[in-house]
FIBADO-17611 format. One record per residue (C-alpha): y, x, z; residue number from 1. Coordinates in steps of 0.5 Angstrom, whole numbers, plus 2048, in hexadecimal, padded with zeros to 3 digits. Example, Ala and Ser with C-alpha at 12.3 -4.5 7.8 and 13.67 -1.06 7.14 Angstrom:
<r><py>7F7</py><px>819</px><pz>810</pz><loba>1</loba></r>
<r><py>7FE</py><px>81B</px><pz>80E</pz><loba>2</loba></r>
This chain:
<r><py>857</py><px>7D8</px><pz>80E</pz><loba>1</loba></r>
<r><py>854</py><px>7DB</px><pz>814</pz><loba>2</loba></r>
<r><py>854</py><px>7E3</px><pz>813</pz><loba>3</loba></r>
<r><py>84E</py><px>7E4</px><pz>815</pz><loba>4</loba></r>
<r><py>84C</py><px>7DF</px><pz>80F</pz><loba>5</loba></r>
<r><py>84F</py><px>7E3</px><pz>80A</pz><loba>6</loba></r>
<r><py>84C</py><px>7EA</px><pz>80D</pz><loba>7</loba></r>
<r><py>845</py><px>7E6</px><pz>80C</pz><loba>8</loba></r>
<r><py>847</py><px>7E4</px><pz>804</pz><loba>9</loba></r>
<r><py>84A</py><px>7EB</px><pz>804</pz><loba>10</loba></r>
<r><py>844</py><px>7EE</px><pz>806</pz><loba>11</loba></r>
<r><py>83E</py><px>7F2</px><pz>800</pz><loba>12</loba></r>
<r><py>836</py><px>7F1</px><pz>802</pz><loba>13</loba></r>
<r><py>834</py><px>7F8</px><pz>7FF</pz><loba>14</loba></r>
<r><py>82C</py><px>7FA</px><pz>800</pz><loba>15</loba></r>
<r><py>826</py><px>7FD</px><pz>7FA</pz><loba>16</loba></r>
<r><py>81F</py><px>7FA</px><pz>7F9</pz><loba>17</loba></r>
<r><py>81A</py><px>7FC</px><pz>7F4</pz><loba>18</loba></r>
<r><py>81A</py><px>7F8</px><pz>7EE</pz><loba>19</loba></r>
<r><py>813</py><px>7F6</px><pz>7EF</pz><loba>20</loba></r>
<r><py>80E</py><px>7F6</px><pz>7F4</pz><loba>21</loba></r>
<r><py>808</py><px>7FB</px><pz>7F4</pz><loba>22</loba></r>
<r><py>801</py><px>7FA</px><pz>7F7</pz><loba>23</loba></r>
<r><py>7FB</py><px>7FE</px><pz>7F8</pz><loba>24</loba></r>
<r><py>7F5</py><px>7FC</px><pz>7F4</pz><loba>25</loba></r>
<r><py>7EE</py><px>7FF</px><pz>7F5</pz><loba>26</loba></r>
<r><py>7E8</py><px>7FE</px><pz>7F1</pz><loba>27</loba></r>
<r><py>7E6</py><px>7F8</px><pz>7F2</pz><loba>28</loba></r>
<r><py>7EC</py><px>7F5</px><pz>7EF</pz><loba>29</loba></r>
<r><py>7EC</py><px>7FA</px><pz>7E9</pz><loba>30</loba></r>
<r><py>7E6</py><px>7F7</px><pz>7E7</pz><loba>31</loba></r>
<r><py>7E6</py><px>7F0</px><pz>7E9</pz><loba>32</loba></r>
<r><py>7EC</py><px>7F0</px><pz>7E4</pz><loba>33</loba></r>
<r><py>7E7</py><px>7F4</px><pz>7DF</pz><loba>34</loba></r>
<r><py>7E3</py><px>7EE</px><pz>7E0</pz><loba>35</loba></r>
<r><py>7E8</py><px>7E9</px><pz>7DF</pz><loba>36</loba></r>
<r><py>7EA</py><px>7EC</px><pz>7D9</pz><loba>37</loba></r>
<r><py>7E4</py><px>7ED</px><pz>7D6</pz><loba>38</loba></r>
<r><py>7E2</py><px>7E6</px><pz>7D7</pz><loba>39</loba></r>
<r><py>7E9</py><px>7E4</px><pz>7D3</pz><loba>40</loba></r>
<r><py>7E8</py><px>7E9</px><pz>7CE</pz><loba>41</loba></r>
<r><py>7E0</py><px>7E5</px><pz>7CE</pz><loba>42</loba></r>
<r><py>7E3</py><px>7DE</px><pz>7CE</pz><loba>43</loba></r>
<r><py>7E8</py><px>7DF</px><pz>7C8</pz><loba>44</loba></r>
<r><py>7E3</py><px>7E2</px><pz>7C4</pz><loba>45</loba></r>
<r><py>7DE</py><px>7DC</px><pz>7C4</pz><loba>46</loba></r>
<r><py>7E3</py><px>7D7</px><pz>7C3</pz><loba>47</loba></r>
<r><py>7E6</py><px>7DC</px><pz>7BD</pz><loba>48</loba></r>
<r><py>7EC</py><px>7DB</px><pz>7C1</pz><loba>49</loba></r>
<r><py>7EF</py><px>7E2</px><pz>7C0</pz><loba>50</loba></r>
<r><py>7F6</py><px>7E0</px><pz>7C2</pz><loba>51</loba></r>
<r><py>7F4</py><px>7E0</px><pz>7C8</pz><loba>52</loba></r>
<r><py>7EF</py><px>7E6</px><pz>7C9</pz><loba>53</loba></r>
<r><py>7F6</py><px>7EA</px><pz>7C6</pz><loba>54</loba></r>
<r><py>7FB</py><px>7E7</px><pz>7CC</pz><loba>55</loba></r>
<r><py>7F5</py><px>7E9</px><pz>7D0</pz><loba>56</loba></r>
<r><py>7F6</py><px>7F0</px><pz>7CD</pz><loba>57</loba></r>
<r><py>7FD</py><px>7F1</px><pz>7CD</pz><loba>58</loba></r>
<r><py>7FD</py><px>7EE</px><pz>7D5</pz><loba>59</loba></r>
<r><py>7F8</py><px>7F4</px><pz>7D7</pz><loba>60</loba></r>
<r><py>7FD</py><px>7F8</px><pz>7D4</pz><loba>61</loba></r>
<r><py>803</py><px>7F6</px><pz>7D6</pz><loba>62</loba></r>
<r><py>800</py><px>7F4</px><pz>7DE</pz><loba>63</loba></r>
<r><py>7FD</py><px>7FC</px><pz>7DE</pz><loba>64</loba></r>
<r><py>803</py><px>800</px><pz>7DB</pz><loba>65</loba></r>
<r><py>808</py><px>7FC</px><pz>7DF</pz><loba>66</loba></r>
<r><py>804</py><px>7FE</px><pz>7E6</pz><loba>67</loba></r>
<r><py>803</py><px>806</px><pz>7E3</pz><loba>68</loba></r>
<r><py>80B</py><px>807</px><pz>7E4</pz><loba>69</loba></r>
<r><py>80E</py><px>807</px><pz>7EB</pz><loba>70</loba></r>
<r><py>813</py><px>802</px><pz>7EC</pz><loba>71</loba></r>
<r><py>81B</py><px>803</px><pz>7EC</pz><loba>72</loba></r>
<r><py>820</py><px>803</px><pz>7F0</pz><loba>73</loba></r>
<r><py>825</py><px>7FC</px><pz>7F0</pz><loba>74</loba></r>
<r><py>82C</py><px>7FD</px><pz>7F3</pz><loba>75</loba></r>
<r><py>82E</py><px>7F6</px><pz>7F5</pz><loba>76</loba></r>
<r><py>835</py><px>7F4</px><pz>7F6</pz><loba>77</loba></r>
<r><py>838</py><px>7ED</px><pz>7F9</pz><loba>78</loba></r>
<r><py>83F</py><px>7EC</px><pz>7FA</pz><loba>79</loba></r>
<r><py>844</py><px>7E6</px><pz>7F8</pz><loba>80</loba></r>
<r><py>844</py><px>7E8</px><pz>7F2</pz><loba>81</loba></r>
<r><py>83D</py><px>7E7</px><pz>7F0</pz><loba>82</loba></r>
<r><py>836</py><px>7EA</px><pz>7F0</pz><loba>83</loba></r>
<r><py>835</py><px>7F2</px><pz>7ED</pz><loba>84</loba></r>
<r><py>82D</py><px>7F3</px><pz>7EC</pz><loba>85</loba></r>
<r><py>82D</py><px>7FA</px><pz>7EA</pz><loba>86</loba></r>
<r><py>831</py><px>7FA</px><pz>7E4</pz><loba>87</loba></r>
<r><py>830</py><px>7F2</px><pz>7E3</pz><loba>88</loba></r>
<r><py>836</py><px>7EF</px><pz>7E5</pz><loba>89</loba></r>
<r><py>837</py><px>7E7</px><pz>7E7</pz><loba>90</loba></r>
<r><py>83E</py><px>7E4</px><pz>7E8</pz><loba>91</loba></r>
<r><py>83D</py><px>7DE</px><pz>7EC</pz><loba>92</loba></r>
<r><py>840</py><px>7D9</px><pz>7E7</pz><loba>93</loba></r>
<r><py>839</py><px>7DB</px><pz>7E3</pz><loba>94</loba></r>
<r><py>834</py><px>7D9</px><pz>7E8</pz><loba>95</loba></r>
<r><py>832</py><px>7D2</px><pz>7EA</pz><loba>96</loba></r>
<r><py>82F</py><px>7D3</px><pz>7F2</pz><loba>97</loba></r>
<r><py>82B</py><px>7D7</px><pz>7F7</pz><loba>98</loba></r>
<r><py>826</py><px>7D6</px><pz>7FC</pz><loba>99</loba></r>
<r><py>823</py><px>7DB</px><pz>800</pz><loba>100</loba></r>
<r><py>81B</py><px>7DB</px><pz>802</pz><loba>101</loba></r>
<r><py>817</py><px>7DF</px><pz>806</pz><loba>102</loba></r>
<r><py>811</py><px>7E1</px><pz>802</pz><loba>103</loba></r>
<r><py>809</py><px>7E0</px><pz>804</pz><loba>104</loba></r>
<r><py>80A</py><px>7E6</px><pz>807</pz><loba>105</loba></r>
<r><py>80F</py><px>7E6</px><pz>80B</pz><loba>106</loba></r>
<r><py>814</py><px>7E9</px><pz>807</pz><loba>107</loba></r>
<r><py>81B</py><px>7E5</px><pz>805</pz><loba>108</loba></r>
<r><py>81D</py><px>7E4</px><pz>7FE</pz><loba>109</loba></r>
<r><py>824</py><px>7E2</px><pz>7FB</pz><loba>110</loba></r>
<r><py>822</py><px>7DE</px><pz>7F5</pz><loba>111</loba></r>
<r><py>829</py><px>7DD</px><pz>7F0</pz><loba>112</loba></r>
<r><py>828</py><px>7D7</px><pz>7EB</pz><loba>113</loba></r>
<r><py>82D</py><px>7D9</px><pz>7E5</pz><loba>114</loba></r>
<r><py>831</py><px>7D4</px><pz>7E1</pz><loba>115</loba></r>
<r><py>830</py><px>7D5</px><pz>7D9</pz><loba>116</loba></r>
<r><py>829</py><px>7D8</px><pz>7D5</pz><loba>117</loba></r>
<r><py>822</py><px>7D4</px><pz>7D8</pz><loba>118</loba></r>
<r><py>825</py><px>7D5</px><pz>7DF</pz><loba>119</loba></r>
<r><py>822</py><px>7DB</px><pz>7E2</pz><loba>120</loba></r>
<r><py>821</py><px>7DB</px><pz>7E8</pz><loba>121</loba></r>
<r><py>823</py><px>7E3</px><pz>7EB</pz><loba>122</loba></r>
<r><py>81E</py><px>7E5</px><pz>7F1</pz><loba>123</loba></r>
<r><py>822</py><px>7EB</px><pz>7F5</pz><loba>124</loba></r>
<r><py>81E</py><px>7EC</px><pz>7FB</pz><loba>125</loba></r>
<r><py>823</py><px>7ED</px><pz>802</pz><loba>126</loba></r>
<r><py>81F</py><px>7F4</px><pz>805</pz><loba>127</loba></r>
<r><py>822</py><px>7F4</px><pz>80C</pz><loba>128</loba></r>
<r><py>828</py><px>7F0</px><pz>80A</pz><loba>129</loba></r>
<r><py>82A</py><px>7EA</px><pz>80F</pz><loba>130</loba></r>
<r><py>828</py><px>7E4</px><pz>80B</pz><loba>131</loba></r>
<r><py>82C</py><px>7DF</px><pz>80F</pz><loba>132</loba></r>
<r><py>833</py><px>7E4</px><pz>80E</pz><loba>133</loba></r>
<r><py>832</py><px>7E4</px><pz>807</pz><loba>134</loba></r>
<r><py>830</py><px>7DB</px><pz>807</pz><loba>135</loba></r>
<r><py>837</py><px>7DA</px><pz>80A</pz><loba>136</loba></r>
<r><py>83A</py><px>7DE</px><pz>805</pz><loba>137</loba></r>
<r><py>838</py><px>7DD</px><pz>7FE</pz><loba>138</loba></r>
<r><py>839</py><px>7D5</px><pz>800</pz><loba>139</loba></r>
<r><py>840</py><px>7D7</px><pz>800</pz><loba>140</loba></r>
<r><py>83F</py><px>7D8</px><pz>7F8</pz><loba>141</loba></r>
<r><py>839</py><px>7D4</px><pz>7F6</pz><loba>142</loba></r>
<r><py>835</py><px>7CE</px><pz>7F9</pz><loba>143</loba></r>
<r><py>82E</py><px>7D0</px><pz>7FC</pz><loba>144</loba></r>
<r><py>828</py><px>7CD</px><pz>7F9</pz><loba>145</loba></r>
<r><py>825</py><px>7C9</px><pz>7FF</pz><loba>146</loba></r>
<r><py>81F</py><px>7C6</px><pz>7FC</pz><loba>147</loba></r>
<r><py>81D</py><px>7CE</px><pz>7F9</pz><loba>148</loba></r>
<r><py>819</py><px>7CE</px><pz>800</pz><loba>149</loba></r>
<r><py>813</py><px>7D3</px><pz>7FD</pz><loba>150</loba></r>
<r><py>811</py><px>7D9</px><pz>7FA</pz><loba>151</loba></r>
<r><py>810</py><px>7D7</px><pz>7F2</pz><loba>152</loba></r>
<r><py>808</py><px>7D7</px><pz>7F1</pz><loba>153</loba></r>
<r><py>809</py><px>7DC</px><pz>7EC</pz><loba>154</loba></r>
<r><py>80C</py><px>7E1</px><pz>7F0</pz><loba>155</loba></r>
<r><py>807</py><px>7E0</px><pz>7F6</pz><loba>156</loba></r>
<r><py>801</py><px>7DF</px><pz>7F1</pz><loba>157</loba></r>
<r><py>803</py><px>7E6</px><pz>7EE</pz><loba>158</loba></r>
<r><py>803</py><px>7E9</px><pz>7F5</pz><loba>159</loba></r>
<r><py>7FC</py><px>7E6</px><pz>7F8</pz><loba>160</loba></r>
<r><py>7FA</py><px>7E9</px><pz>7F0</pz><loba>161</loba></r>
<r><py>7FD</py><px>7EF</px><pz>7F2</pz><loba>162</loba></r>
<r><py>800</py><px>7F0</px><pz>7EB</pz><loba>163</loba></r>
């Protein structure tokens, strides 16, 4: 094996990212949602559909005190033993496929697809990382997902909701 090739698999991908974005919100946002909650909270009390009108309530709760805390530091670590988020650790052998994608806002995202439980998907945004670098070397341990060629809708519809 060429030694250039085995410095490459010997090589660590080390950077930090915010475990969730934060954006600024004005009054208008504030109260459409208002509006939009109370329009829910209104609609489950008229169908006597109170399951809903609780989901409701429980969502605002956890939307606001979600957003009242500032969002933590995430060490991420990628060598050729597996994948380190924070204190989460990944092997290789536990993970299905990857596929990196530049969001809708120009931003690039490693998706990693775990094997076992409902087959999460872990986003791990790459900050100012080279993408093509880390491509070329996670498929010497894992099989690109090439058809995973967009931002899941859930991730770009929160963002556009700024939620």
């Amino acid at each position: 094996m060429p030694e250039t090739t085995t410095k490459f698999k010997d090589r660590t991908f080390s950077w930090v990212f915010h475990e969730f974005d934060t954006y600024e919100r004005g009054v208008i946002w504030y109260a459409v949602a208002g509006i939009v909650v109370a329009v829910f909270l209104i609609y489950s009390y008229t169908t006597e559909n109170y399951l809903f009108g609780l989901l409701t309530i429980i969502t605002t709760i956890i939307i606001f005190t979600h957003n009242i805390h500032n969002p933590q530091e995430v060490q991420c670590s990628i060598d050729a033993k597996g994948i380190q988020l924070g204190n989460k650790y990944y092997p290789y052998h536990a993970l299905d496929s990857f596929s990196i994608i530049e969001n809708d806002d120009g931003h690039e995202v490693l998706y990693v697809q775990e094997k076992a439980g409902f087959r999460s998907t872990l986003p791990i945004p790459l900050g100012d990382l080279d993408p093509q670098t880390l491509r070329r070397f996670l498929q010497m341990w894992l099989e690109e997902d090439l058809d995973h060629k967009y931002e899941p809708f859930w991730d770009s519809l929160a963002r556009f909701l700024k939620l």
